[in-house]
PDB file of N, CA, C and O in Angstrom, chain B, residues numbered from 101:
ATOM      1  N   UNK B 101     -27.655  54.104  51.356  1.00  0.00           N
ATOM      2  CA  UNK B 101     -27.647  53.004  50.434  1.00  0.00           C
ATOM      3  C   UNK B 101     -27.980  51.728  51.191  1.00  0.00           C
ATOM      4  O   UNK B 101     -27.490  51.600  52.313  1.00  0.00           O
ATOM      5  N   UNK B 102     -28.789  50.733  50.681  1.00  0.00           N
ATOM      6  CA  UNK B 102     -29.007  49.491  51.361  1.00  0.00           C
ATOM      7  C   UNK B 102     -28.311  48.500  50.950  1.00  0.00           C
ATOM      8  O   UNK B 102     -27.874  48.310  49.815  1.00  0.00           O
ATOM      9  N   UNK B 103     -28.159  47.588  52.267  1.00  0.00           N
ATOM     10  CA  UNK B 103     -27.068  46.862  52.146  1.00  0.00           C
ATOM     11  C   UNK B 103     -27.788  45.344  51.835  1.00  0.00           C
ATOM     12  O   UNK B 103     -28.887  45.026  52.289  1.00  0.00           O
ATOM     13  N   UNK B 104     -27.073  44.611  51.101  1.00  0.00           N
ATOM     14  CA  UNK B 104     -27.784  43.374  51.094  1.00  0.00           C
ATOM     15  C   UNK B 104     -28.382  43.057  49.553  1.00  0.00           C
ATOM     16  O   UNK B 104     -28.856  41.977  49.202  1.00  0.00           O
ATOM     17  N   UNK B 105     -28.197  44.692  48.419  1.00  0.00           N
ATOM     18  CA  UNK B 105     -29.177  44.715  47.798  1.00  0.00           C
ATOM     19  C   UNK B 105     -30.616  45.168  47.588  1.00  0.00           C
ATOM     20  O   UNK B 105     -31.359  45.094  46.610  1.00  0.00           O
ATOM     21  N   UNK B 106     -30.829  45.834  49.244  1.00  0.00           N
ATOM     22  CA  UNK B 106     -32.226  45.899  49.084  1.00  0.00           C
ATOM     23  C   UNK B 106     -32.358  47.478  47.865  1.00  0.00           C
ATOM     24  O   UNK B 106     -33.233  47.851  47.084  1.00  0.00           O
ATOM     25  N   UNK B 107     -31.085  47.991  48.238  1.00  0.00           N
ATOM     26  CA  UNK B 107     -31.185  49.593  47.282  1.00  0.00           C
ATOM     27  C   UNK B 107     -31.538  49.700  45.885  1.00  0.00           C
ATOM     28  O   UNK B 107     -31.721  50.737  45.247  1.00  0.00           O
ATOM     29  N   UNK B 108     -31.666  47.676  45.210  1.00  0.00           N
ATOM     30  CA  UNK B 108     -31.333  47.965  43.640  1.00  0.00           C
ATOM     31  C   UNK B 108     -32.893  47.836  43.445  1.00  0.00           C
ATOM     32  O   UNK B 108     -33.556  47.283  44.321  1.00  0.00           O
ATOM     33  N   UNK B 109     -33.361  48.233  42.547  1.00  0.00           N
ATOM     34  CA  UNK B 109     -35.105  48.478  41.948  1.00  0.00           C
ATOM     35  C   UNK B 109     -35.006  48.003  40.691  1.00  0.00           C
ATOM     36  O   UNK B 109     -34.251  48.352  39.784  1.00  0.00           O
ATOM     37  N   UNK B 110     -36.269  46.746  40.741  1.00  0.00           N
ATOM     38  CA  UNK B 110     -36.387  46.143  39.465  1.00  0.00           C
ATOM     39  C   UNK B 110     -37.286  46.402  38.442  1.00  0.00           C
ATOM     40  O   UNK B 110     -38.341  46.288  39.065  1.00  0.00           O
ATOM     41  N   UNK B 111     -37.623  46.692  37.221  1.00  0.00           N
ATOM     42  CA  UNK B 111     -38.835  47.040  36.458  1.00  0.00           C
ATOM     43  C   UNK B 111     -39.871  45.951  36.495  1.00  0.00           C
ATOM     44  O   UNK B 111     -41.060  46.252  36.396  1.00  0.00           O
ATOM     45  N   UNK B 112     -39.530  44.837  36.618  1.00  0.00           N
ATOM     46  CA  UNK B 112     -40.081  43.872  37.076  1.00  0.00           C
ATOM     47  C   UNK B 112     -39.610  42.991  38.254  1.00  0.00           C
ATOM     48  O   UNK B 112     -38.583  42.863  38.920  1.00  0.00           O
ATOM     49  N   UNK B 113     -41.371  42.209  38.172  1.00  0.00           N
ATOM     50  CA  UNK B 113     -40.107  40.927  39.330  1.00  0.00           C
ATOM     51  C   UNK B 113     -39.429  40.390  38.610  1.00  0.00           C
ATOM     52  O   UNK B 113     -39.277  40.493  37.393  1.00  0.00           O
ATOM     53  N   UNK B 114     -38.660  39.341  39.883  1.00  0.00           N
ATOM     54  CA  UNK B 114     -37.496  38.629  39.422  1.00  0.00           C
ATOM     55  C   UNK B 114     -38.371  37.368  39.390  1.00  0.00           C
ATOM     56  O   UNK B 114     -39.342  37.025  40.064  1.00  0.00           O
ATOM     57  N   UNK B 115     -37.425  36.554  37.961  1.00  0.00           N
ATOM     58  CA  UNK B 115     -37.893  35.414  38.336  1.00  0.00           C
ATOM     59  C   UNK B 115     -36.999  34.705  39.159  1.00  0.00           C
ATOM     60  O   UNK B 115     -35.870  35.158  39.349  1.00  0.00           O
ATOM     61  N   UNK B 116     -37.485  33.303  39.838  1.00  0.00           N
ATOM     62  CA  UNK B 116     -36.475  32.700  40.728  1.00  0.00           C
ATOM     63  C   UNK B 116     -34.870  32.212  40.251  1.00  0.00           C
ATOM     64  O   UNK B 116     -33.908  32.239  41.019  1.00  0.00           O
ATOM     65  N   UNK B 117     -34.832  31.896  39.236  1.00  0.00           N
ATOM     66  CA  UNK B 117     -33.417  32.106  39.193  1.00  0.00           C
ATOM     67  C   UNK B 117     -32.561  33.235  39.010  1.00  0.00           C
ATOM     68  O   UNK B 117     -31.376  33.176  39.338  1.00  0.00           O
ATOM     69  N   UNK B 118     -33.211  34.532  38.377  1.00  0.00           N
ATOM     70  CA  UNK B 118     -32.607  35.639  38.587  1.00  0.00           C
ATOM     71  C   UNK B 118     -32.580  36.266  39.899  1.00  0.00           C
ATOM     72  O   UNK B 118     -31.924  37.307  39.944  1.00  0.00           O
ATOM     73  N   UNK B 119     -33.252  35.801  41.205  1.00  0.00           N
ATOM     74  CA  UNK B 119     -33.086  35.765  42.614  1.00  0.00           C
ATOM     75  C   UNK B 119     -31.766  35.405  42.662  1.00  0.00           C
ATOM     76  O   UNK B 119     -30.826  36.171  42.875  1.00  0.00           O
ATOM     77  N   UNK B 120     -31.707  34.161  42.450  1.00  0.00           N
ATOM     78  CA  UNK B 120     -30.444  33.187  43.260  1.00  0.00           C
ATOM     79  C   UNK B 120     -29.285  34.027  42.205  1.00  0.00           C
ATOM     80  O   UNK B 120     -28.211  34.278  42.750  1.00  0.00           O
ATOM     81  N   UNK B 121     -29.389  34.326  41.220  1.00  0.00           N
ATOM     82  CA  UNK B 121     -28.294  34.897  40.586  1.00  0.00           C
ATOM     83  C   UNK B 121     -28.027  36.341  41.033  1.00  0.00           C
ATOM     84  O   UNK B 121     -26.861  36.720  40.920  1.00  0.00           O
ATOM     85  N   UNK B 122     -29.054  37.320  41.589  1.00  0.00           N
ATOM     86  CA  UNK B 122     -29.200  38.323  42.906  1.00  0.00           C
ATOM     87  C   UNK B 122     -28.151  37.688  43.895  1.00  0.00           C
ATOM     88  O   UNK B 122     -26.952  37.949  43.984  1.00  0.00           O
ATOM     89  N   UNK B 123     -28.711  37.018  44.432  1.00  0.00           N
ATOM     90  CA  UNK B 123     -28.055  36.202  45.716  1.00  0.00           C
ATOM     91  C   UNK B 123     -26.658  36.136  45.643  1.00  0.00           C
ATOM     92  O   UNK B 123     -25.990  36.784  46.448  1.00  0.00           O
ATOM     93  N   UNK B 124     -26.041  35.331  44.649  1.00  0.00           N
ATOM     94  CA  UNK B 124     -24.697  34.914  44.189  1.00  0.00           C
ATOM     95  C   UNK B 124     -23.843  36.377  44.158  1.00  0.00           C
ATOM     96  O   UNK B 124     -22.845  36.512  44.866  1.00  0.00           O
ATOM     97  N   UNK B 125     -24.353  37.521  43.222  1.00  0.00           N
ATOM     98  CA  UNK B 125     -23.726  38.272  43.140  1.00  0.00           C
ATOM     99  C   UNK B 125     -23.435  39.473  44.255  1.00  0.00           C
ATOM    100  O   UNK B 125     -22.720  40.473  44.181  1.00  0.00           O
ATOM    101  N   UNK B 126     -24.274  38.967  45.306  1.00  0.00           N
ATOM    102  CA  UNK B 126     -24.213  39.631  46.536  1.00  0.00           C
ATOM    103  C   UNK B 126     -23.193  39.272  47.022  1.00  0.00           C
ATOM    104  O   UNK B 126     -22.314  40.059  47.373  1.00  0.00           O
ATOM    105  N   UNK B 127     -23.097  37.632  47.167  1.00  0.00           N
ATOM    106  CA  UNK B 127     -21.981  37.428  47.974  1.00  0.00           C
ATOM    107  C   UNK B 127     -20.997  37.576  46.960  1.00  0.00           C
ATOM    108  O   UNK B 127     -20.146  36.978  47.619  1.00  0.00           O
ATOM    109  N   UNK B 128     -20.323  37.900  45.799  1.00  0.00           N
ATOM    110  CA  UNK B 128     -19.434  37.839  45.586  1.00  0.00           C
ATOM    111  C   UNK B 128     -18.943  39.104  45.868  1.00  0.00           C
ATOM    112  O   UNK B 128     -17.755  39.250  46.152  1.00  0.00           O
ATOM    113  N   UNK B 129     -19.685  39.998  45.825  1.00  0.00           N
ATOM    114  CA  UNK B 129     -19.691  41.682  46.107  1.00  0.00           C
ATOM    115  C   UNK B 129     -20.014  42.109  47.420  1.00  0.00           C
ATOM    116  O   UNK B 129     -20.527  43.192  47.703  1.00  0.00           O
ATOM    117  N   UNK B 130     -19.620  41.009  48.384  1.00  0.00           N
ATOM    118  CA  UNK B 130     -19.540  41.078  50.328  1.00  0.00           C
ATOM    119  C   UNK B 130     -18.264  41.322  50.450  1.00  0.00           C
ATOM    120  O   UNK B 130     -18.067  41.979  51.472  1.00  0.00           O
ATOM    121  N   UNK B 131     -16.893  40.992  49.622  1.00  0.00           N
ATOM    122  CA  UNK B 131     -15.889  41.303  50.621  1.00  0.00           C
ATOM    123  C   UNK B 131     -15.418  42.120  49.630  1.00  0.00           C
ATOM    124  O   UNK B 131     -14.194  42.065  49.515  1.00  0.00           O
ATOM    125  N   UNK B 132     -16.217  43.172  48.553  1.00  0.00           N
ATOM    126  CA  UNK B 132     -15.511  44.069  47.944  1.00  0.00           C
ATOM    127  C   UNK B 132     -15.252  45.646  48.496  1.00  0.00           C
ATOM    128  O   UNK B 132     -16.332  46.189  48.728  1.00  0.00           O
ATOM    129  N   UNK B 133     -14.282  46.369  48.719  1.00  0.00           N
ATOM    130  CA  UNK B 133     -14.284  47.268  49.466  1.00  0.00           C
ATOM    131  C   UNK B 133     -13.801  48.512  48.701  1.00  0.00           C
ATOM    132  O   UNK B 133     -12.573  48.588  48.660  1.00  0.00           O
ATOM    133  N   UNK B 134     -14.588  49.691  47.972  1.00  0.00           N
ATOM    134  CA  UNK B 134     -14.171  50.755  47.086  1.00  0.00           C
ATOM    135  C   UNK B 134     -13.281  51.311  47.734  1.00  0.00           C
ATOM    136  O   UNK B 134     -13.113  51.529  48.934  1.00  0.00           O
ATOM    137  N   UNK B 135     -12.522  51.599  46.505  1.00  0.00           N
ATOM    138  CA  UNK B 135     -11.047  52.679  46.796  1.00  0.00           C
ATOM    139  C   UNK B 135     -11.239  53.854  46.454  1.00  0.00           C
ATOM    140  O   UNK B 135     -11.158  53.899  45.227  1.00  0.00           O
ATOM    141  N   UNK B 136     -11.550  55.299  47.079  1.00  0.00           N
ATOM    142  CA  UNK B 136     -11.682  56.080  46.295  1.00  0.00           C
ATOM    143  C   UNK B 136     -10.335  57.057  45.793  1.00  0.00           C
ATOM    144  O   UNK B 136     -10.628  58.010  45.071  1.00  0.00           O
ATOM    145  N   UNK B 137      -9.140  56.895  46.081  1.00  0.00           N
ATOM    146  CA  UNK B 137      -8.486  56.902  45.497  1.00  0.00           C
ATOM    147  C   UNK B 137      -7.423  55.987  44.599  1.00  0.00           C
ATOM    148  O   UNK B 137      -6.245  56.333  44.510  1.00  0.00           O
ATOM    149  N   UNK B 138      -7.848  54.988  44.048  1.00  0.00           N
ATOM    150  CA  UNK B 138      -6.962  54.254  43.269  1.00  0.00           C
ATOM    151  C   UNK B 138      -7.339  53.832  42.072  1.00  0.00           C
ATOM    152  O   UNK B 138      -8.516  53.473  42.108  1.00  0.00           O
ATOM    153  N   UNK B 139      -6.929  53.735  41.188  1.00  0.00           N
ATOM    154  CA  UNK B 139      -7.728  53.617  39.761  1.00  0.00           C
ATOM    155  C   UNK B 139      -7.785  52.156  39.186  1.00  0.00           C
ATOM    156  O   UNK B 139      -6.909  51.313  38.992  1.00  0.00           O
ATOM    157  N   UNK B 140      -9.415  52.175  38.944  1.00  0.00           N
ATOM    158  CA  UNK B 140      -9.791  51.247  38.566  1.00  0.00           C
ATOM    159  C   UNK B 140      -9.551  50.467  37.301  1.00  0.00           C
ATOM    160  O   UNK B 140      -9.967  51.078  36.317  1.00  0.00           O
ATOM    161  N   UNK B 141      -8.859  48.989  36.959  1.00  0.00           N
ATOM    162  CA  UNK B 141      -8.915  48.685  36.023  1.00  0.00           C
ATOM    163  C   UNK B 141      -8.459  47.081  36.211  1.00  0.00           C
ATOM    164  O   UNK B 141      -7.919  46.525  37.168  1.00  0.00           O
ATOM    165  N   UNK B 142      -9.040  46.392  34.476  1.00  0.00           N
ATOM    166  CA  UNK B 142      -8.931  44.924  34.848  1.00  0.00           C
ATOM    167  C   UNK B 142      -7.451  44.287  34.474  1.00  0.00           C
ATOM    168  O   UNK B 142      -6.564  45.113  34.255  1.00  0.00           O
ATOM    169  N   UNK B 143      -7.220  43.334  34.412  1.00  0.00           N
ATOM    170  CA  UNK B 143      -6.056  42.839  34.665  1.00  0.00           C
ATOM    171  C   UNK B 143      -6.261  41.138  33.846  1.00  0.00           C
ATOM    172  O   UNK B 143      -6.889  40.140  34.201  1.00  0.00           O
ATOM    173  N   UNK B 144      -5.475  41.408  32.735  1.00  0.00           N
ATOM    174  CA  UNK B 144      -6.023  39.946  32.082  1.00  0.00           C
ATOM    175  C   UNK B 144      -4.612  39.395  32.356  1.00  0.00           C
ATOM    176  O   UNK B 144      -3.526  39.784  31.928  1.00  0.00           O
ATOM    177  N   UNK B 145      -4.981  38.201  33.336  1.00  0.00           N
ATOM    178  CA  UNK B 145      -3.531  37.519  33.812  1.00  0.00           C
ATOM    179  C   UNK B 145      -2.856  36.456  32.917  1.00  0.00           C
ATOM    180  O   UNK B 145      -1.837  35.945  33.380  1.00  0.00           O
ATOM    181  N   UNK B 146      -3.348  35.985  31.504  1.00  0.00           N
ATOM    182  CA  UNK B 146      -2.870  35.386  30.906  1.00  0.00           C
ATOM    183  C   UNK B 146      -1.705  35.796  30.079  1.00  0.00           C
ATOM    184  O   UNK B 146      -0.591  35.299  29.912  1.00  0.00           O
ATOM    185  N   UNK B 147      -2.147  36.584  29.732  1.00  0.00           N
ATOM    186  CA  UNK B 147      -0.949  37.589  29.318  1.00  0.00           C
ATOM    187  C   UNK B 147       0.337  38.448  30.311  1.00  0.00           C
ATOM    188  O   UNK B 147       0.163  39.074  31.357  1.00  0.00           O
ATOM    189  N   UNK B 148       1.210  38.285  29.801  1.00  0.00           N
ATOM    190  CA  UNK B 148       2.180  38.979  30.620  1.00  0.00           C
ATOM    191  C   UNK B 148       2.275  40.778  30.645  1.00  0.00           C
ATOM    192  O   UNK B 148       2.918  41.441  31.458  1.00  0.00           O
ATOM    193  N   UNK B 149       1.651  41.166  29.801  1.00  0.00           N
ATOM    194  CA  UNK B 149       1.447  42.124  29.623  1.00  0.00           C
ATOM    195  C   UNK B 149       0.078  42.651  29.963  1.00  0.00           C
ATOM    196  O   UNK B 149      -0.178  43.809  29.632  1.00  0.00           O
ATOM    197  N   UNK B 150      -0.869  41.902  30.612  1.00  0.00           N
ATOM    198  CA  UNK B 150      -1.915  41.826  31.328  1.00  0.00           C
ATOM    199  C   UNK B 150      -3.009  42.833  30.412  1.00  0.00           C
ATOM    200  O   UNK B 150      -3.931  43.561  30.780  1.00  0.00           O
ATOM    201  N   UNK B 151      -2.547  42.568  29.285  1.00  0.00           N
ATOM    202  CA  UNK B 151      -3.876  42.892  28.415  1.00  0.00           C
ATOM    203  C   UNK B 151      -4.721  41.676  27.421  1.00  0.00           C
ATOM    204  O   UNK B 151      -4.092  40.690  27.037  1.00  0.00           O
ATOM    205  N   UNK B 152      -6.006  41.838  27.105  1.00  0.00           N
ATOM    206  CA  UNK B 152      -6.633  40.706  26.641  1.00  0.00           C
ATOM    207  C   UNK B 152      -6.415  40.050  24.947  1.00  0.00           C
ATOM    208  O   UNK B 152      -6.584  40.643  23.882  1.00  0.00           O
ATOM    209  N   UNK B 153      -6.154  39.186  25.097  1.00  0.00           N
ATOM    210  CA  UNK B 153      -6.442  38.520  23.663  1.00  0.00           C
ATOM    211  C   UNK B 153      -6.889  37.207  23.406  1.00  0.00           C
ATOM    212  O   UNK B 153      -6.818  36.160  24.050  1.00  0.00           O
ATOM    213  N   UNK B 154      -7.490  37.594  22.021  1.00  0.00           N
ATOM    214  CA  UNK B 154      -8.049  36.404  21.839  1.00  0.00           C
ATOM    215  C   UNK B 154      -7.420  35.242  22.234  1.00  0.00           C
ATOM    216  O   UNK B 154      -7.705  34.435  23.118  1.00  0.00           O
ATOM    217  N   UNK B 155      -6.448  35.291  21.373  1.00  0.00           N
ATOM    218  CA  UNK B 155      -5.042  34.066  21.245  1.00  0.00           C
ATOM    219  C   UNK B 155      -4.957  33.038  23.047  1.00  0.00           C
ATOM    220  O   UNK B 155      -5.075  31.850  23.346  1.00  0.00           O
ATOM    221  N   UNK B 156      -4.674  34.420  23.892  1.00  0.00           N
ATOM    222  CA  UNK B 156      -4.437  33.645  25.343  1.00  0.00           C
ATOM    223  C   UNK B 156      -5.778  33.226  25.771  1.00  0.00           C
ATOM    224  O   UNK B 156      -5.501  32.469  26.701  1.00  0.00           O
ATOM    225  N   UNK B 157      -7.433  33.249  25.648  1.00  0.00           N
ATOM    226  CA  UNK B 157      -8.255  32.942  26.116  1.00  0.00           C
ATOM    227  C   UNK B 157      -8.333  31.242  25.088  1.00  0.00           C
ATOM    228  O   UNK B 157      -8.491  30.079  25.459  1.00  0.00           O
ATOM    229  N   UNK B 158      -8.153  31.807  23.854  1.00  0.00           N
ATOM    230  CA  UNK B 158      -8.936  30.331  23.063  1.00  0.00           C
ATOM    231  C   UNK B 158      -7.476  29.417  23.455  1.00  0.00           C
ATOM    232  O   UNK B 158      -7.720  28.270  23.830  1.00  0.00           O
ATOM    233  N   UNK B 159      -6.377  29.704  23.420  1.00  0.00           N
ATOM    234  CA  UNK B 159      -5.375  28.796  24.548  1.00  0.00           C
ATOM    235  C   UNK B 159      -5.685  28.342  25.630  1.00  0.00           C
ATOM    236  O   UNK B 159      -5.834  27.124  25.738  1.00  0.00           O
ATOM    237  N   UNK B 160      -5.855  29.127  26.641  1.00  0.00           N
ATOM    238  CA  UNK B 160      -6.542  28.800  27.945  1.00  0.00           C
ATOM    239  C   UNK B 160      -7.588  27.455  28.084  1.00  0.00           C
ATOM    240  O   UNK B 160      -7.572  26.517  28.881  1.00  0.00           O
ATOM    241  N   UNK B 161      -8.561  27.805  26.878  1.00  0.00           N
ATOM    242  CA  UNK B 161     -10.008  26.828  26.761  1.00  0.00           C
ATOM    243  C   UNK B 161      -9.613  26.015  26.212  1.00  0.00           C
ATOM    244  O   UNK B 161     -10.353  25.059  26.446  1.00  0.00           O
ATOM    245  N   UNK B 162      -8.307  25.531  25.103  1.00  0.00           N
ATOM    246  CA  UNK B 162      -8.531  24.438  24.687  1.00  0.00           C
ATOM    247  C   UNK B 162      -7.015  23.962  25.082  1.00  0.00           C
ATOM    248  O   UNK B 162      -6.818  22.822  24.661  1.00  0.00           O
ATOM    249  N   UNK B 163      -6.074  24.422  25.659  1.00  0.00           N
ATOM    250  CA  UNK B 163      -4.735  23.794  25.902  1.00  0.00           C
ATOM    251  C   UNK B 163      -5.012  23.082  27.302  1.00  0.00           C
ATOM    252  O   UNK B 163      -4.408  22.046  27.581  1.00  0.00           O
ATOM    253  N   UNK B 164      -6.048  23.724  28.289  1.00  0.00           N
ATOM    254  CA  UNK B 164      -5.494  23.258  29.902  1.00  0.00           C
ATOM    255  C   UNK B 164      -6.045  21.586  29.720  1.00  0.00           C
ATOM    256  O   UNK B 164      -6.888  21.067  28.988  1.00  0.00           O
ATOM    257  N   UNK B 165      -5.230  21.123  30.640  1.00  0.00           N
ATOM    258  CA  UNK B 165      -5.408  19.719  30.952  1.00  0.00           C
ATOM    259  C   UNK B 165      -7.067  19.890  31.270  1.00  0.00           C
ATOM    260  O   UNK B 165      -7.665  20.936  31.520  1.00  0.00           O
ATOM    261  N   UNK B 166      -7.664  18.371  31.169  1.00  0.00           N
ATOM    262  CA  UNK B 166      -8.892  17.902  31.352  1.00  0.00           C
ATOM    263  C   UNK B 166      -9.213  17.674  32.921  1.00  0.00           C
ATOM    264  O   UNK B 166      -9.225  16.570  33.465  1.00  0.00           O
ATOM    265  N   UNK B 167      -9.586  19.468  33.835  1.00  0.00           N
ATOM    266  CA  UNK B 167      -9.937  18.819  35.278  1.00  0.00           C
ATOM    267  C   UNK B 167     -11.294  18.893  35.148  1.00  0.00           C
ATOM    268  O   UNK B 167     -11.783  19.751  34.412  1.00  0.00           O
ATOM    269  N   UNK B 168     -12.004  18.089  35.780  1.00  0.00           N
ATOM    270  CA  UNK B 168     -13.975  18.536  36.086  1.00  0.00           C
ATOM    271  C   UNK B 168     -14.363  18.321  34.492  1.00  0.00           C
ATOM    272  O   UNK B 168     -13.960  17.486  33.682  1.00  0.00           O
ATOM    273  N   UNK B 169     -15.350  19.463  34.362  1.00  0.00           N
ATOM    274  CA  UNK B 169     -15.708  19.645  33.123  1.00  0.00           C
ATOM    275  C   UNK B 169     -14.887  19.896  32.096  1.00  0.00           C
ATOM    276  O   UNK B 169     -14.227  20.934  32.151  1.00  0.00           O
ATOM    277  N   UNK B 170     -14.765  19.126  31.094  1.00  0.00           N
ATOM    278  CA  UNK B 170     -13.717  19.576  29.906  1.00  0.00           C
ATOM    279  C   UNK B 170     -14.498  19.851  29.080  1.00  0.00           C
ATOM    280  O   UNK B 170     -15.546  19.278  28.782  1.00  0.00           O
ATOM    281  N   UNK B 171     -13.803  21.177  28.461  1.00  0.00           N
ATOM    282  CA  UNK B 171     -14.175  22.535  27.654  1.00  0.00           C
ATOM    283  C   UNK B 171     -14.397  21.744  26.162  1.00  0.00           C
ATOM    284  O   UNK B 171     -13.306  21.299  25.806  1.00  0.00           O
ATOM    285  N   UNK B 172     -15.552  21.408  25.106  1.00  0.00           N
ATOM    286  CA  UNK B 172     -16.087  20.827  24.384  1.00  0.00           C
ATOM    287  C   UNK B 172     -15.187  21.998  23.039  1.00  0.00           C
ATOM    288  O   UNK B 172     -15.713  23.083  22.787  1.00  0.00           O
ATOM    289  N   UNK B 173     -14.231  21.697  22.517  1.00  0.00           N
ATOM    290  CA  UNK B 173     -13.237  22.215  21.484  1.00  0.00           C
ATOM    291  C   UNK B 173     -14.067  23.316  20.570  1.00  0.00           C
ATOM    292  O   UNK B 173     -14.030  24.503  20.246  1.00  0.00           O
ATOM    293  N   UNK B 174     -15.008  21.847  20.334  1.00  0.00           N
ATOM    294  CA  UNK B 174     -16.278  22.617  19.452  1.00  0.00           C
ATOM    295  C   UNK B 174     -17.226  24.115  19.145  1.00  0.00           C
ATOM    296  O   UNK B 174     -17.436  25.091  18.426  1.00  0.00           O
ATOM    297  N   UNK B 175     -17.574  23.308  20.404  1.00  0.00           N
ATOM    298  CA  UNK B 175     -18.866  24.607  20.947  1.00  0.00           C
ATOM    299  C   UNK B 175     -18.195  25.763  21.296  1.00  0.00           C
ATOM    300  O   UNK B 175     -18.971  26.633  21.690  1.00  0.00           O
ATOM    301  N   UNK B 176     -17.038  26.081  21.293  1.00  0.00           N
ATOM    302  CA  UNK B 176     -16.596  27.132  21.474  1.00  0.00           C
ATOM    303  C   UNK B 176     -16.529  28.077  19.984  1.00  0.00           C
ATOM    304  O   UNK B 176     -16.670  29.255  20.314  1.00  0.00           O
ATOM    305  N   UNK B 177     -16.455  28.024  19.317  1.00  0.00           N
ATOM    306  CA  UNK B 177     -16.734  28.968  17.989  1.00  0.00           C
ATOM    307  C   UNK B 177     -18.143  28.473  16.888  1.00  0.00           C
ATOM    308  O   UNK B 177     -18.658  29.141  15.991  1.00  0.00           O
ATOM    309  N   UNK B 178     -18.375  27.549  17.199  1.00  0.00           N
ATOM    310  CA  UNK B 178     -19.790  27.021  16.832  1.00  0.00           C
ATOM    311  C   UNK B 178     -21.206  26.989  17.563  1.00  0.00           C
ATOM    312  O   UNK B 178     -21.849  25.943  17.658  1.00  0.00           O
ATOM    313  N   UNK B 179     -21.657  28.238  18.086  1.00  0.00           N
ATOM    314  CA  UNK B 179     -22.774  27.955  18.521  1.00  0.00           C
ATOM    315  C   UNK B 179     -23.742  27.805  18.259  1.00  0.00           C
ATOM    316  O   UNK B 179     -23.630  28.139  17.079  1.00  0.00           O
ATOM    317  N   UNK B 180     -25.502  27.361  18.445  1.00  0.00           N
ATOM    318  CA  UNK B 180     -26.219  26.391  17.924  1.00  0.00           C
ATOM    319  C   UNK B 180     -27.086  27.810  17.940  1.00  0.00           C
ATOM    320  O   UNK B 180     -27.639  28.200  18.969  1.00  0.00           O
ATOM    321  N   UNK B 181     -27.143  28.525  16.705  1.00  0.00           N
ATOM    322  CA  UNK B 181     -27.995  29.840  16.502  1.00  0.00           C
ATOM    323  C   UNK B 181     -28.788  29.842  15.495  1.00  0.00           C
ATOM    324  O   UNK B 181     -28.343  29.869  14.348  1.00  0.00           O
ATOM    325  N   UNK B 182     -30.264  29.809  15.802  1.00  0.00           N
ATOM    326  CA  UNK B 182     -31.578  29.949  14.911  1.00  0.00           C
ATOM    327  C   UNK B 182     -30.786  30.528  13.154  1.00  0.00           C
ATOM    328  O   UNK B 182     -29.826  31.232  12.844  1.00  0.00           O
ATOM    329  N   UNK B 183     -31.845  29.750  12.391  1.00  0.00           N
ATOM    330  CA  UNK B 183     -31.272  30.212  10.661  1.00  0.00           C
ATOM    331  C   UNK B 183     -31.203  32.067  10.826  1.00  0.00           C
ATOM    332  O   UNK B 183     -30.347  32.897  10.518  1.00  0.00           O
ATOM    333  N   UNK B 184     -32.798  32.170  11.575  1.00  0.00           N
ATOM    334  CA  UNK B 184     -33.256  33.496  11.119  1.00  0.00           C
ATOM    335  C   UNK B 184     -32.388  34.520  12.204  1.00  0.00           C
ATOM    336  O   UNK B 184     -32.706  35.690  11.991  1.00  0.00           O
ATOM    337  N   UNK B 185     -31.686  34.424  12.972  1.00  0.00           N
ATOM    338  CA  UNK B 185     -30.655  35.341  13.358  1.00  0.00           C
ATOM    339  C   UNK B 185     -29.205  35.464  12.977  1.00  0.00           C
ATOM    340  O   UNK B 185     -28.533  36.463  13.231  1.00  0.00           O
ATOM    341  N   UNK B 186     -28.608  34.039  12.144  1.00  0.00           N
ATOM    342  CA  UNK B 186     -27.842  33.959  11.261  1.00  0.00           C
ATOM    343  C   UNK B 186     -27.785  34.975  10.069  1.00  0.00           C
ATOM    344  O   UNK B 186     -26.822  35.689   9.789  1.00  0.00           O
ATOM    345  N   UNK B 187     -28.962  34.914   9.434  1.00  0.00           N
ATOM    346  CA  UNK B 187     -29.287  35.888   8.295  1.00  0.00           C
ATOM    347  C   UNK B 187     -29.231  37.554   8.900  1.00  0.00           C
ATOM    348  O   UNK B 187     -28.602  38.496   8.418  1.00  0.00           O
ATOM    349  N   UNK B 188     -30.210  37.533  10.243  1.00  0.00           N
ATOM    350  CA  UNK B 188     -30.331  39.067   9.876  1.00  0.00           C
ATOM    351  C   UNK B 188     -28.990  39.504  10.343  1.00  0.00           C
ATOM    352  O   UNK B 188     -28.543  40.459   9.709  1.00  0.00           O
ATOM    353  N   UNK B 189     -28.163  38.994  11.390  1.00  0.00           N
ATOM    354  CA  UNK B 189     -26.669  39.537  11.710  1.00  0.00           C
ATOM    355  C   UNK B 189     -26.016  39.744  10.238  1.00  0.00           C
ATOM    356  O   UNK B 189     -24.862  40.157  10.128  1.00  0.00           O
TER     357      UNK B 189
END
């Protein structure tokens, strides 16, 4: 297997930002190390019961204090989608 990425094969090229988004996900997947015995699964930490719901994510996005970018209330269940994919959904 090649390391670095070189092992994955594209049907096409990449364009340059799907490079750097290559890139990114390399390094985030540099200090990951498979277990082959331990079982895999995710872990939604908002919950105490570490399973997902809606409730604790749309909390999350609109309760946390305002650091950096603050999460636009709005655009979160309103997104800006063509008439004609409105209709055929």
């Amino acid at each position: 297997m090649g390391e670095g990425g070189e092992a994955w094969r594209w049907r096409r090229r990449l364009f340059v930002w799907e490079e750097e988004m290559v890139g990114e996900l390399i390094l985030l997947l540099a200090n990951v190390t498979m277990q082959v015995n331990k079982e895999d699964k995710w872990l939604w930490t908002l919950e105490s019961s570490n399973t997902f719901t809606v409730r604790s994510l749309y909390n999350f996005l609109t309760i946390q204090p305002q650091v950096g970018l603050p999460v636009d209330v709005s655009s979160i269940w309103h997104k800006d989608v063509p008439l004609k994919v409105v209709m055929f959904a």
